[in-house]
ChimeraX commands (.cxc) that place a marker at each C-alpha (Angstrom):
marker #1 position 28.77,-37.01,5.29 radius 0.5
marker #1 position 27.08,-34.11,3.42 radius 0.5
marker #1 position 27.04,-30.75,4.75 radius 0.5
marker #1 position 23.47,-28.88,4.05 radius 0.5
marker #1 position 24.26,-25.34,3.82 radius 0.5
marker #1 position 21.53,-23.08,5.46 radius 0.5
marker #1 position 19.51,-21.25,3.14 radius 0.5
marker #1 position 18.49,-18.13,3.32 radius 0.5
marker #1 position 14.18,-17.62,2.91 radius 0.5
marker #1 position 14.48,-13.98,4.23 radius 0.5
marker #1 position 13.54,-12.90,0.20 radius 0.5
marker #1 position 11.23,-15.52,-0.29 radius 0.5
marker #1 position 8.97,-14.79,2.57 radius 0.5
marker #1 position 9.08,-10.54,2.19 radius 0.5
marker #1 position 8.73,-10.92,-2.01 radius 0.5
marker #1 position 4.48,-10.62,-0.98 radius 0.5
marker #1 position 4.76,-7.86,0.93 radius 0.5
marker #1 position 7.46,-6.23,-1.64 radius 0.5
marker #1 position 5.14,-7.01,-4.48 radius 0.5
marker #1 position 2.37,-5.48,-2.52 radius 0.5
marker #1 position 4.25,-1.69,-2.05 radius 0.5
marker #1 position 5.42,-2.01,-5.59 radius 0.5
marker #1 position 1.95,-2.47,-7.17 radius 0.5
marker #1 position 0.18,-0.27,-4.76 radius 0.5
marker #1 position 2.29,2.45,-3.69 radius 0.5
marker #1 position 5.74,2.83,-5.59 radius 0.5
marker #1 position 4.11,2.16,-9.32 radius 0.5
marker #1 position 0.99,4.97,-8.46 radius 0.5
marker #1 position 3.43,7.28,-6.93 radius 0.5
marker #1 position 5.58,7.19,-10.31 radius 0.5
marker #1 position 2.19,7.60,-12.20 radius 0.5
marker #1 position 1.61,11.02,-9.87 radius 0.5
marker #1 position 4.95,12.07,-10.34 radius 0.5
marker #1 position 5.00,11.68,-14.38 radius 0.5
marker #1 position 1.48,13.48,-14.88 radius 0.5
marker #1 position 2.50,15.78,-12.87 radius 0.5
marker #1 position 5.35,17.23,-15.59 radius 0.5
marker #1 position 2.91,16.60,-18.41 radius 0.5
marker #1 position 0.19,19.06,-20.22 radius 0.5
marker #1 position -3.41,19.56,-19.50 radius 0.5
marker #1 position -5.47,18.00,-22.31 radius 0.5
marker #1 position -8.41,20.36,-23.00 radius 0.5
marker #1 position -11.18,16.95,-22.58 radius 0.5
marker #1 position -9.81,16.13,-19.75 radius 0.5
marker #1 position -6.34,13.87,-18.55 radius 0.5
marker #1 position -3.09,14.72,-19.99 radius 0.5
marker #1 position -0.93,15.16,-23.11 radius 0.5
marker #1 position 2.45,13.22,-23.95 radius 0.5
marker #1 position 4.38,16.51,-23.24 radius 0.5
marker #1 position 6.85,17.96,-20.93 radius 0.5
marker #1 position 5.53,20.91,-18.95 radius 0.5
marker #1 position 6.23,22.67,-15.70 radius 0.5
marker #1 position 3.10,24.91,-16.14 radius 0.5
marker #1 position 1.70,23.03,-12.79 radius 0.5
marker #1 position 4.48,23.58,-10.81 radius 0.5
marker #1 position 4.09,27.16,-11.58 radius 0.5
marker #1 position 0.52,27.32,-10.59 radius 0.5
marker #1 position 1.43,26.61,-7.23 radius 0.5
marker #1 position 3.10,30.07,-6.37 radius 0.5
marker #1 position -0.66,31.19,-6.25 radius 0.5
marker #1 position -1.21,33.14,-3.31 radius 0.5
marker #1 position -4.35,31.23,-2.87 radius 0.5
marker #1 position -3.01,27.49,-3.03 radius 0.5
marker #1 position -0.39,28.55,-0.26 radius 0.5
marker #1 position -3.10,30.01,2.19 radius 0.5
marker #1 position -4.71,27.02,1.49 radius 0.5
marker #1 position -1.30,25.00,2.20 radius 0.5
marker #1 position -1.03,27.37,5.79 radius 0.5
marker #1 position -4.36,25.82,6.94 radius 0.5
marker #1 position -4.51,22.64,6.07 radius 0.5
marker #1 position -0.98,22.78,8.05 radius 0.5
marker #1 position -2.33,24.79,11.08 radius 0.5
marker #1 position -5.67,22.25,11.03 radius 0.5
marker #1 position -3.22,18.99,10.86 radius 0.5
marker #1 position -1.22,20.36,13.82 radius 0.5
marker #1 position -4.29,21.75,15.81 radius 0.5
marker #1 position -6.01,18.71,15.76 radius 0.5
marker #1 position -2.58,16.46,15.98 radius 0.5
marker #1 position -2.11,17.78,19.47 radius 0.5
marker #1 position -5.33,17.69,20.88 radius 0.5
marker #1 position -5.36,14.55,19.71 radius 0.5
marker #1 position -2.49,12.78,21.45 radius 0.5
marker #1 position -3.19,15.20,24.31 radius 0.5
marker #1 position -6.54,13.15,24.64 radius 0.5
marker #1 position -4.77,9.92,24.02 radius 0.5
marker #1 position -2.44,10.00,26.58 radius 0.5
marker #1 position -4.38,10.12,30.12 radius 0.5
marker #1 position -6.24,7.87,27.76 radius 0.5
marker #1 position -3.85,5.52,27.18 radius 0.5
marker #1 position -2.58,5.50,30.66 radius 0.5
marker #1 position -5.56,4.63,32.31 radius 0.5
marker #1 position -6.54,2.04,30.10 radius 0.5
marker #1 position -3.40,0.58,30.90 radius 0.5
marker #1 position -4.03,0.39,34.88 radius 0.5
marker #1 position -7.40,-0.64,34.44 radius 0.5
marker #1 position -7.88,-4.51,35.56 radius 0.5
marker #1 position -11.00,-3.83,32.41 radius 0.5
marker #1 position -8.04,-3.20,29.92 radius 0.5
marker #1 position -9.85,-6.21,27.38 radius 0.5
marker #1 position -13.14,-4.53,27.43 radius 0.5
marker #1 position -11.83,-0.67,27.17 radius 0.5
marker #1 position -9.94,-1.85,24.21 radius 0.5
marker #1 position -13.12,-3.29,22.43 radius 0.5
marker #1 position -14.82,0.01,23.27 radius 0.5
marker #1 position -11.72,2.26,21.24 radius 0.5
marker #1 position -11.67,-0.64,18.52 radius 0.5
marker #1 position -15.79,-0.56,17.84 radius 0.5
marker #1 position -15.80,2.71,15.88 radius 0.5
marker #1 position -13.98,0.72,12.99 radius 0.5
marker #1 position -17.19,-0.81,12.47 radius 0.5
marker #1 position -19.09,1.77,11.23 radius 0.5
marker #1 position -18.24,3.86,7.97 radius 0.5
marker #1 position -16.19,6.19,7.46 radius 0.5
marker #1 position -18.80,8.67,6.26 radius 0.5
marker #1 position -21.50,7.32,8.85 radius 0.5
marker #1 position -19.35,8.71,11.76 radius 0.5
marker #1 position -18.46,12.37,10.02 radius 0.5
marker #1 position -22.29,13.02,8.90 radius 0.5
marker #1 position -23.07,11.81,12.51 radius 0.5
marker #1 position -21.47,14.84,13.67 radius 0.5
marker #1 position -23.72,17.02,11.54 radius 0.5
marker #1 position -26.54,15.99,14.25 radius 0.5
marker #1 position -24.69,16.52,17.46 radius 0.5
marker #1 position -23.47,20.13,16.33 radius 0.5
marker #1 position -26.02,21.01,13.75 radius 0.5
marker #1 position -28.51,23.95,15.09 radius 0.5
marker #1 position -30.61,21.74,15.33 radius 0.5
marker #1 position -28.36,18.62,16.99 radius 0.5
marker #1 position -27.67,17.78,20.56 radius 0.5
marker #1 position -25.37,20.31,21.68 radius 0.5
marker #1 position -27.45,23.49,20.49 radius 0.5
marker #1 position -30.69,22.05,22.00 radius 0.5
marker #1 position -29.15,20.88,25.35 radius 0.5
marker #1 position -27.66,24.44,25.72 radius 0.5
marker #1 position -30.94,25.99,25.18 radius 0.5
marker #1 position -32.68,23.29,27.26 radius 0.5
marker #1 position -30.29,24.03,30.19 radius 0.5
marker #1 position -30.69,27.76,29.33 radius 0.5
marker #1 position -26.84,28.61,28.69 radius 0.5
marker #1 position -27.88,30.14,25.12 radius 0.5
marker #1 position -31.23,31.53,23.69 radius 0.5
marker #1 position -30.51,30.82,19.88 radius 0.5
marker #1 position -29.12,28.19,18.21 radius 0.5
marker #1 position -24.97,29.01,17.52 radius 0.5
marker #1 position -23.36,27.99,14.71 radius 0.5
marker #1 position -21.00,24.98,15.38 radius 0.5
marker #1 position -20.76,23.90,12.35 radius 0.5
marker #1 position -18.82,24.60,8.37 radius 0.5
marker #1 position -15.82,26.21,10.13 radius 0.5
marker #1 position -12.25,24.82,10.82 radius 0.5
marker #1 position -13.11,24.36,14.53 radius 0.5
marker #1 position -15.78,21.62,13.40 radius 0.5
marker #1 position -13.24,20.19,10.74 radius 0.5
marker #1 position -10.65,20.23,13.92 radius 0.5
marker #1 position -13.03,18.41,16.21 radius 0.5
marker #1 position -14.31,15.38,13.50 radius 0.5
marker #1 position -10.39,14.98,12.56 radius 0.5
marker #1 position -9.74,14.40,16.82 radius 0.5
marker #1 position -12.52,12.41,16.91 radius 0.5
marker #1 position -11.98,10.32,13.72 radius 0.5
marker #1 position -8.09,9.68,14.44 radius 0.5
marker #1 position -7.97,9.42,18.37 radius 0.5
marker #1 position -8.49,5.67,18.16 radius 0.5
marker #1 position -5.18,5.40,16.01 radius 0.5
marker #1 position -3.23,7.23,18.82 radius 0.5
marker #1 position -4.73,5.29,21.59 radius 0.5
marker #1 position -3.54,1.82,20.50 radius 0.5
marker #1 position 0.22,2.74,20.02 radius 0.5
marker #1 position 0.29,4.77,22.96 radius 0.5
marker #1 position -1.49,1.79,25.13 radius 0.5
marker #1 position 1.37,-0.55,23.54 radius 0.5
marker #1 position 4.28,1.58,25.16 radius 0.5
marker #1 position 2.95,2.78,28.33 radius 0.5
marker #1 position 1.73,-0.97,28.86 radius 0.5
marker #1 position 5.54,-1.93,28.88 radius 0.5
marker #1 position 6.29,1.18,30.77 radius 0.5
marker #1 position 7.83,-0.02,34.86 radius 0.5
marker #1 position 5.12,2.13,37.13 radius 0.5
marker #1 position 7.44,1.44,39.76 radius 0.5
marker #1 position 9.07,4.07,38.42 radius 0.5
marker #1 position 6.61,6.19,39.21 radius 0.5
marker #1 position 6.55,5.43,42.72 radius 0.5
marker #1 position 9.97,5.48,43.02 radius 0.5
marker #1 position 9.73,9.13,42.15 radius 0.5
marker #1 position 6.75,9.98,44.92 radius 0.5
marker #1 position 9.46,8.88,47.39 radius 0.5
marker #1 position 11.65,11.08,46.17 radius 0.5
marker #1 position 9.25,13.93,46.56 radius 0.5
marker #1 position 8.13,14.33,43.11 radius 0.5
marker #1 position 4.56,15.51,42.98 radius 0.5
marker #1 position 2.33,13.02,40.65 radius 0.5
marker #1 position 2.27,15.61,37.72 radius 0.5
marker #1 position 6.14,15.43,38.29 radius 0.5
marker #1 position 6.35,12.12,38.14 radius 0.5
marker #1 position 4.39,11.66,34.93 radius 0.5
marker #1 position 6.25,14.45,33.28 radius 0.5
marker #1 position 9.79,13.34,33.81 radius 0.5
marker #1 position 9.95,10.01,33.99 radius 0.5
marker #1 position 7.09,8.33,32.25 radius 0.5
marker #1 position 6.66,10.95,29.03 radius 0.5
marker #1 position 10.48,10.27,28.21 radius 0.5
marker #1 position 9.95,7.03,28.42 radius 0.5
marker #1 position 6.89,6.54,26.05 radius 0.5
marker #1 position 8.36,9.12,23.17 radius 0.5
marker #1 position 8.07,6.27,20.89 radius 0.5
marker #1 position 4.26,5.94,21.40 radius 0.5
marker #1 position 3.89,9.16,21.36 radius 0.5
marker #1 position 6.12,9.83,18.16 radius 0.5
marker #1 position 3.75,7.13,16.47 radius 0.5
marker #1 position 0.39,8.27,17.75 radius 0.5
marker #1 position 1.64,12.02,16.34 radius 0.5
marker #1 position 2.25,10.53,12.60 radius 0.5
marker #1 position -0.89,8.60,12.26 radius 0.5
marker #1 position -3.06,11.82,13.30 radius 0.5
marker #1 position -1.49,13.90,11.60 radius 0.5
marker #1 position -0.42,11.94,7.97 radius 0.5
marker #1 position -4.02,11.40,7.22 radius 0.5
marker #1 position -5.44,14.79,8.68 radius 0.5
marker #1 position -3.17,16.69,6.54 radius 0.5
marker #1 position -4.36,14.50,3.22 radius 0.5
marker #1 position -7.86,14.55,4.43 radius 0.5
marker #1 position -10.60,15.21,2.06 radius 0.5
marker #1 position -14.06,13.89,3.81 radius 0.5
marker #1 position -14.09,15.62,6.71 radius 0.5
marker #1 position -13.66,19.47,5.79 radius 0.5
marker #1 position -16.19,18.18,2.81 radius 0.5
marker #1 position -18.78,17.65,5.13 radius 0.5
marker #1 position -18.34,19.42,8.30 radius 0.5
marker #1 position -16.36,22.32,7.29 radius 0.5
marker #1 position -17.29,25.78,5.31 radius 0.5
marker #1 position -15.25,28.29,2.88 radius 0.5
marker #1 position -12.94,29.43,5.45 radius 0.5
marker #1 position -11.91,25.66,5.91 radius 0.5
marker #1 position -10.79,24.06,2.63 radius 0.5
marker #1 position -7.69,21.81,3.27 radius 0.5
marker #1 position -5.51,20.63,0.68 radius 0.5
marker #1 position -7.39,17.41,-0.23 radius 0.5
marker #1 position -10.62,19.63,-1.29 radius 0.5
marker #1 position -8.36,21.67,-3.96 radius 0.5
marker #1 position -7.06,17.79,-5.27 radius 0.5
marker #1 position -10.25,16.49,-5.89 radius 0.5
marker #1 position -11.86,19.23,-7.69 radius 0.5
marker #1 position -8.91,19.59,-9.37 radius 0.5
marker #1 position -9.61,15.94,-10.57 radius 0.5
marker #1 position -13.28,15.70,-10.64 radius 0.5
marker #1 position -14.44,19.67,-11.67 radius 0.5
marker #1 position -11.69,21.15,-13.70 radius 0.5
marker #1 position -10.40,18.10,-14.68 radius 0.5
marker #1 position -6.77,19.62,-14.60 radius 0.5
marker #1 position -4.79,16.11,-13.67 radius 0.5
marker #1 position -1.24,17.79,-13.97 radius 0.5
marker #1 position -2.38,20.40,-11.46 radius 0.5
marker #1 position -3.71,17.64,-9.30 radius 0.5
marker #1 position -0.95,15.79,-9.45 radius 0.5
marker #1 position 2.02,18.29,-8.53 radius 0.5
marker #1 position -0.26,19.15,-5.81 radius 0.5
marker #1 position 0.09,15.66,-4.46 radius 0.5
marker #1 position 3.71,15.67,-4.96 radius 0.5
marker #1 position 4.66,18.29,-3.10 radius 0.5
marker #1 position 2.22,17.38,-0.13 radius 0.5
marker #1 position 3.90,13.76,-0.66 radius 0.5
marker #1 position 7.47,15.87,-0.27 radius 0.5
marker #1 position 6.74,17.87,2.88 radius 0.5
marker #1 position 4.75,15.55,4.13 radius 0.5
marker #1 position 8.17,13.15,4.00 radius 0.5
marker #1 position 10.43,15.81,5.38 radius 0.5
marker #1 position 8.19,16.78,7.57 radius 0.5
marker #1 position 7.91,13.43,9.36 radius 0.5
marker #1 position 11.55,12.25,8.97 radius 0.5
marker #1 position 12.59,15.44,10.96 radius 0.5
marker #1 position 10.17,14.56,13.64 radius 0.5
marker #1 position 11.38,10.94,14.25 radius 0.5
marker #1 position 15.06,12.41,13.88 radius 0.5
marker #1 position 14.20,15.41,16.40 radius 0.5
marker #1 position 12.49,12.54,18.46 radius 0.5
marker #1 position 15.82,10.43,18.66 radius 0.5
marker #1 position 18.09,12.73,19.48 radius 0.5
marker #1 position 16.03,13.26,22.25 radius 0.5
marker #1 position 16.24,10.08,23.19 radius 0.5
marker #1 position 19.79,9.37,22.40 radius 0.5
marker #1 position 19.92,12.21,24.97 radius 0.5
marker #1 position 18.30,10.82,27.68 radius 0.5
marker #1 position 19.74,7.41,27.36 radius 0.5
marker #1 position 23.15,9.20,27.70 radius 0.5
marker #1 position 22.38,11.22,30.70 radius 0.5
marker #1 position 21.13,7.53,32.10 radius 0.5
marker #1 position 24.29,6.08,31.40 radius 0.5
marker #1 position 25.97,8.71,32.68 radius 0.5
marker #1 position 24.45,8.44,35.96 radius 0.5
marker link #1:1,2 radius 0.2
marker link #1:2,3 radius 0.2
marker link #1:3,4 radius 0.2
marker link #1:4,5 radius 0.2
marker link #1:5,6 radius 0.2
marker link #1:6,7 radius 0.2
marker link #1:7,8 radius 0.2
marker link #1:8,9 radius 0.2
marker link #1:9,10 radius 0.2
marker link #1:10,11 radius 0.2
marker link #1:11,12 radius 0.2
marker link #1:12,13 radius 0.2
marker link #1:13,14 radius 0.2
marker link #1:14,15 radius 0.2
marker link #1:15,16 radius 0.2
marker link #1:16,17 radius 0.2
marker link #1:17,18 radius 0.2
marker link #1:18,19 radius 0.2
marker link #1:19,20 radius 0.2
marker link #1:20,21 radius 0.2
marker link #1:21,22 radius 0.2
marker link #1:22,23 radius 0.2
marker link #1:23,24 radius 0.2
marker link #1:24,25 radius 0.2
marker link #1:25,26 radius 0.2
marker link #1:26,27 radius 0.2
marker link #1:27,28 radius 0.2
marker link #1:28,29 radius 0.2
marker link #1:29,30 radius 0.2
marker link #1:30,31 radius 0.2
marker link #1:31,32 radius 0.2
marker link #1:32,33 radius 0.2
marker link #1:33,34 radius 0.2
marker link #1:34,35 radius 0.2
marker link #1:35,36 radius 0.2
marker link #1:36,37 radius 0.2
marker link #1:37,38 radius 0.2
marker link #1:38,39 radius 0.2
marker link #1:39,40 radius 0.2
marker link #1:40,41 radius 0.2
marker link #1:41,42 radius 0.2
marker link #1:42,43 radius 0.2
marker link #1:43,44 radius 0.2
marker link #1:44,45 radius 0.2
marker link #1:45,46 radius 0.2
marker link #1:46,47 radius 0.2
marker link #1:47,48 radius 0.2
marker link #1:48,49 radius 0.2
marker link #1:49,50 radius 0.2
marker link #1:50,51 radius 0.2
marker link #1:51,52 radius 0.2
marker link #1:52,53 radius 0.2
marker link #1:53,54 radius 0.2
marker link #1:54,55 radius 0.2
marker link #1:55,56 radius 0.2
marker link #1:56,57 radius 0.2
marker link #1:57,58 radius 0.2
marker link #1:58,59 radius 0.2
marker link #1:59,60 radius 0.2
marker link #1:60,61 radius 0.2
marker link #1:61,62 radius 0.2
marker link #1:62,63 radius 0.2
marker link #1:63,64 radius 0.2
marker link #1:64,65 radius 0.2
marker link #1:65,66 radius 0.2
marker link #1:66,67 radius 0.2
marker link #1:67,68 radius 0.2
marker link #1:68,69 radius 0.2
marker link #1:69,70 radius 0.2
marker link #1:70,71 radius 0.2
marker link #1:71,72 radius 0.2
marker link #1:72,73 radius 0.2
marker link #1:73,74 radius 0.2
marker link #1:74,75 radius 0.2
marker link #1:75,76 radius 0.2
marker link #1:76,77 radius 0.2
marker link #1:77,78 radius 0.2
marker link #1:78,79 radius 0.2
marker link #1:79,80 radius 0.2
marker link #1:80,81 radius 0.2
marker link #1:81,82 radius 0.2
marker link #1:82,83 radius 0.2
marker link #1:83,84 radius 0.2
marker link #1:84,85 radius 0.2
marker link #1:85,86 radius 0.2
marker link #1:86,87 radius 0.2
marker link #1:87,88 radius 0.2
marker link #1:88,89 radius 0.2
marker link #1:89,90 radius 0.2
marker link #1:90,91 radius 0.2
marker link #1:91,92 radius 0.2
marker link #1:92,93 radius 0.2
marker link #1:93,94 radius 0.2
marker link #1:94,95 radius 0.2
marker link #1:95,96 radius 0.2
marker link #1:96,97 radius 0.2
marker link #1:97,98 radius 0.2
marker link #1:98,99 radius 0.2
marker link #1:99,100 radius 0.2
marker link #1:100,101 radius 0.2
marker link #1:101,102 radius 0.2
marker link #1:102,103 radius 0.2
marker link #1:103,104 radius 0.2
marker link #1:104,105 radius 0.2
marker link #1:105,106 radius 0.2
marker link #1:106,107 radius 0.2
marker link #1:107,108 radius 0.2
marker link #1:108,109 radius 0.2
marker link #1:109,110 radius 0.2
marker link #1:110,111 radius 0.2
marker link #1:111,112 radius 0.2
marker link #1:112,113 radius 0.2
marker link #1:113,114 radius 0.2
marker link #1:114,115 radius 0.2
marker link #1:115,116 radius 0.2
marker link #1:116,117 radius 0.2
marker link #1:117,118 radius 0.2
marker link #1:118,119 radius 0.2
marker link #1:119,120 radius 0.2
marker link #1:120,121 radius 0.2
marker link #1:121,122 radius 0.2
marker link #1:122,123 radius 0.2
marker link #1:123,124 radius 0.2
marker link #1:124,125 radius 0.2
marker link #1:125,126 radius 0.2
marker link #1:126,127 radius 0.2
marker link #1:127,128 radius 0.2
marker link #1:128,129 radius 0.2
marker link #1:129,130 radius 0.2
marker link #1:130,131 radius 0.2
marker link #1:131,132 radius 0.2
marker link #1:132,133 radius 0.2
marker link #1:133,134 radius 0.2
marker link #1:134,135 radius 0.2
marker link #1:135,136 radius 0.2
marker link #1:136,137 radius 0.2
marker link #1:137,138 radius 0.2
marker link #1:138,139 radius 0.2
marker link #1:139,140 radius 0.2
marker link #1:140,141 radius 0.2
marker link #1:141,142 radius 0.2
marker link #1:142,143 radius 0.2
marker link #1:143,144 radius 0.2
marker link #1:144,145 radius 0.2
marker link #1:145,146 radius 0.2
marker link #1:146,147 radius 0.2
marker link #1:147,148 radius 0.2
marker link #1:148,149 radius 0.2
marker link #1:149,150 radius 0.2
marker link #1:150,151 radius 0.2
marker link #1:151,152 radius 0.2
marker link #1:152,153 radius 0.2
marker link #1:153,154 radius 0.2
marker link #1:154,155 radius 0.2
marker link #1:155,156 radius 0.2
marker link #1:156,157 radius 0.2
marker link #1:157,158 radius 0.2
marker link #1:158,159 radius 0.2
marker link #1:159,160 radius 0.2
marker link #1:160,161 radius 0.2
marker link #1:161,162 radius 0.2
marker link #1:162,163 radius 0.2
marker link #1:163,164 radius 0.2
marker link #1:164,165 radius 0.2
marker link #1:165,166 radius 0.2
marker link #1:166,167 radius 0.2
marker link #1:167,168 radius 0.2
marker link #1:168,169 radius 0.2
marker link #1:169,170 radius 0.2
marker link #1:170,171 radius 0.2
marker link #1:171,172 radius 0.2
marker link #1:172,173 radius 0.2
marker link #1:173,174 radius 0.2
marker link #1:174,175 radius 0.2
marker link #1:175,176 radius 0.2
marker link #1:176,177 radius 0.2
marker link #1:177,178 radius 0.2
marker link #1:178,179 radius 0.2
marker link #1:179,180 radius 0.2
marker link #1:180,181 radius 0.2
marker link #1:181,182 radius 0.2
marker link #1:182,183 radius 0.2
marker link #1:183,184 radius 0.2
marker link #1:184,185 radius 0.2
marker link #1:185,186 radius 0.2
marker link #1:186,187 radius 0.2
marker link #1:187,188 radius 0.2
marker link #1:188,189 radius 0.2
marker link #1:189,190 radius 0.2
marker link #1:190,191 radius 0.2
marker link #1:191,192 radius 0.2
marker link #1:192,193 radius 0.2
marker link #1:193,194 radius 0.2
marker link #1:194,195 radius 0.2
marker link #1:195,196 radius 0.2
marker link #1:196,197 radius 0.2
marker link #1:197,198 radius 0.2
marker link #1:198,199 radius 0.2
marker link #1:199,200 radius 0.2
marker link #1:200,201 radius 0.2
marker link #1:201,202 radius 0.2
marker link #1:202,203 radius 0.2
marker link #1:203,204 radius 0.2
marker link #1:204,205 radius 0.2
marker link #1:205,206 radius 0.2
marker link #1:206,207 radius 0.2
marker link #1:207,208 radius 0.2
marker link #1:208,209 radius 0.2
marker link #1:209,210 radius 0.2
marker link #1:210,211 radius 0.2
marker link #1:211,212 radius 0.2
marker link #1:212,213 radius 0.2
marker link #1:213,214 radius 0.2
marker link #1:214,215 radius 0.2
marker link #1:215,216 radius 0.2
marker link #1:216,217 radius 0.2
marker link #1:217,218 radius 0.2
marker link #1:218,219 radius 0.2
marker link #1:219,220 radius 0.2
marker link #1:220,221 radius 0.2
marker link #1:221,222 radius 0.2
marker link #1:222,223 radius 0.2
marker link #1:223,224 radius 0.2
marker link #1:224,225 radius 0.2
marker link #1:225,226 radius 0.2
marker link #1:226,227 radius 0.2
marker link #1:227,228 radius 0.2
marker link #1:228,229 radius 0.2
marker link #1:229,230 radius 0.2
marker link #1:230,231 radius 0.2
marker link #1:231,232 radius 0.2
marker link #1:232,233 radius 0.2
marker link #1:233,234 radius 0.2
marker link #1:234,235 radius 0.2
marker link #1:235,236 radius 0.2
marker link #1:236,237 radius 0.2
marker link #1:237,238 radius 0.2
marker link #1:238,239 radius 0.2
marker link #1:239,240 radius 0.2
marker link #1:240,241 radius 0.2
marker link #1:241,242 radius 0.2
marker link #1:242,243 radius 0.2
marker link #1:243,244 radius 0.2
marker link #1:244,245 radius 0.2
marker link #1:245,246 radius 0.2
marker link #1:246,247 radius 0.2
marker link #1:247,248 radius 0.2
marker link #1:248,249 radius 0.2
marker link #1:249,250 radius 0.2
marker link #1:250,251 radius 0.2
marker link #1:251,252 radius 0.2
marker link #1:252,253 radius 0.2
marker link #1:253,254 radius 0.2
marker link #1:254,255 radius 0.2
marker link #1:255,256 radius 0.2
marker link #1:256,257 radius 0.2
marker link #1:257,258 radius 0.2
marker link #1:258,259 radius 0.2
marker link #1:259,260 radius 0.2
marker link #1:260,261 radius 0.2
marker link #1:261,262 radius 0.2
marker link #1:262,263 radius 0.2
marker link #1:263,264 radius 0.2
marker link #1:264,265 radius 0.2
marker link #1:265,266 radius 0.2
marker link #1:266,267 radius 0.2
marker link #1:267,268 radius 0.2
marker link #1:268,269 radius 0.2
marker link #1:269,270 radius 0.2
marker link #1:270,271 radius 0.2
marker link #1:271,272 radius 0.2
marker link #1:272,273 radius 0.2
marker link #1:273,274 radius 0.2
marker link #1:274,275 radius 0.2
marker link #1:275,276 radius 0.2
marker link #1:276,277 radius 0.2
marker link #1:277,278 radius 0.2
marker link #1:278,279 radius 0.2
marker link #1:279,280 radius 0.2
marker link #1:280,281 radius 0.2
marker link #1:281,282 radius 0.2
marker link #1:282,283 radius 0.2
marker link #1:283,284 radius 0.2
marker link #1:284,285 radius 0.2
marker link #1:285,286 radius 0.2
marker link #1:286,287 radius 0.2
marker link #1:287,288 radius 0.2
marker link #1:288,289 radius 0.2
view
């Protein structure tokens, strides 16, 4: 009687997925990080030779203001964001209409991009919604400017993103015992209480996620402070791309995107580790009790 060994498909069936990173992320991330050491060609692209003259560009005071804004603008908008998404979250969760409030958060992916950002340009444009209802309603006598200023930029970005914080956080408070909750009311725990200490611990890893995909891409971002925002709200994406498209210096852009690649890394991995000891924490003090 033959004995068929069990193979193992575990390499067959992730090879797609592995050829998809490779080709797509690892391969152009190499590209970034080689141009990034060469010379600027005078037409434009780079030169077959070793230089660190980018690197040393970036010690201009100017690029590091820039650096301090685009960081205070990702953070800003990262916590109203998930501040929104939260009571959001919950109360999509407890709705019996969970199906339909879902379709509602999933619709804006059906409009571009762009469409939604220029949109904004009529609802806080001195012209758009808000400036005319104030003056309709007689709160303001001239139109204020809302717009081109990190504010606006902060507001689009919360906007844009809040749908990508709502999902994850609806995943983990949908899982999350409300009987919990309850439990604590009996225990004399005021409702605020009760949300604070027992059901926030418990949904860290929702909100962990829903705090990475707001602000990853709001740090990177490029469209929004293109369109909404003014001089005193250039992020770090702006400086890339006219790095790439005006002065054509690819080296410059491309150390750029390195080191936002690097913190951007660092940044998140001490999150998620800051994140688990806190949880590690908690599930101790559980135990414990």
């Amino acid at each position: 009687m033959k004995i068929f060994k069990k193979k193992n498909y575990g390499q067959i069936y992730t090879a797609p997925l592995m050829f998809w990173i490779t080709v797509f992320f690892v391969i152009p991330i190499l590209i970034i990080f080689v141009f990034s050491f060469l010379k600027k060609s005078y037409t434009g692209g780079v030169l077959p030779q070793f230089s660190l003259d980018a690197y040393g560009a970036l010690a201009n005071p100017q690029f590091v203001k820039v650096v301090l804004k685009t960081l205070f603008i990702s953070i800003v908008a990262s916590i109203f964001t998930v501040l929104l998404a939260i009571p959001t979250s919950y109360y999509i969760a407890r709705s019996k209409y969970k199906d339909i409030l879902l379709f509602l958060i999933i619709i804006p992916f059906w409009t571009n991009f762009l469409i939604r950002i220029y949109a904004w340009i009529a609802i806080l444009g001195n012209n758009g919604f808000v400036n005319n209802f104030l003056i309709n309603i007689g709160l303001i006598e001239e139109h204020v400017q809302l717009l081109y200023n990190q504010w606006a930029v902060i507001i689009v970005i919360v906007y844009a993103y809040l749908p990508f914080a709502i999902l994850p956080l609806y995943s983990t408070i949908e899982k999350f015992d409300f009987s919990l909750l309850e439990a604590a009311r009996d225990l004399g725990a005021t409702k605020f209480q009760s949300i604070m200490k027992v059901m926030i611990p418990n949904i860290k890893p929702g909100i962990t996620t829903a705090v990475l995909f707001t602000f990853i891409p709001a740090f990177g971002n490029y469209a929004i402070p293109e369109i909404v925002g003014g001089k005193d709200s250039v992020m770090v994406g702006n400086i890339i791309a006219n790095q790439l498209r005006v002065v054509r210096n690819w080296p410059l852009s491309a150390s750029i995107s390195v080191v936002l690649t690097v913190l951007t890394t660092i940044g998140v991995l001490l999150f998620v580790q800051l994140n688990k000891s806190k949880t590690d924490e908690i599930r101790k003090i559980k135990e414990d009790v």
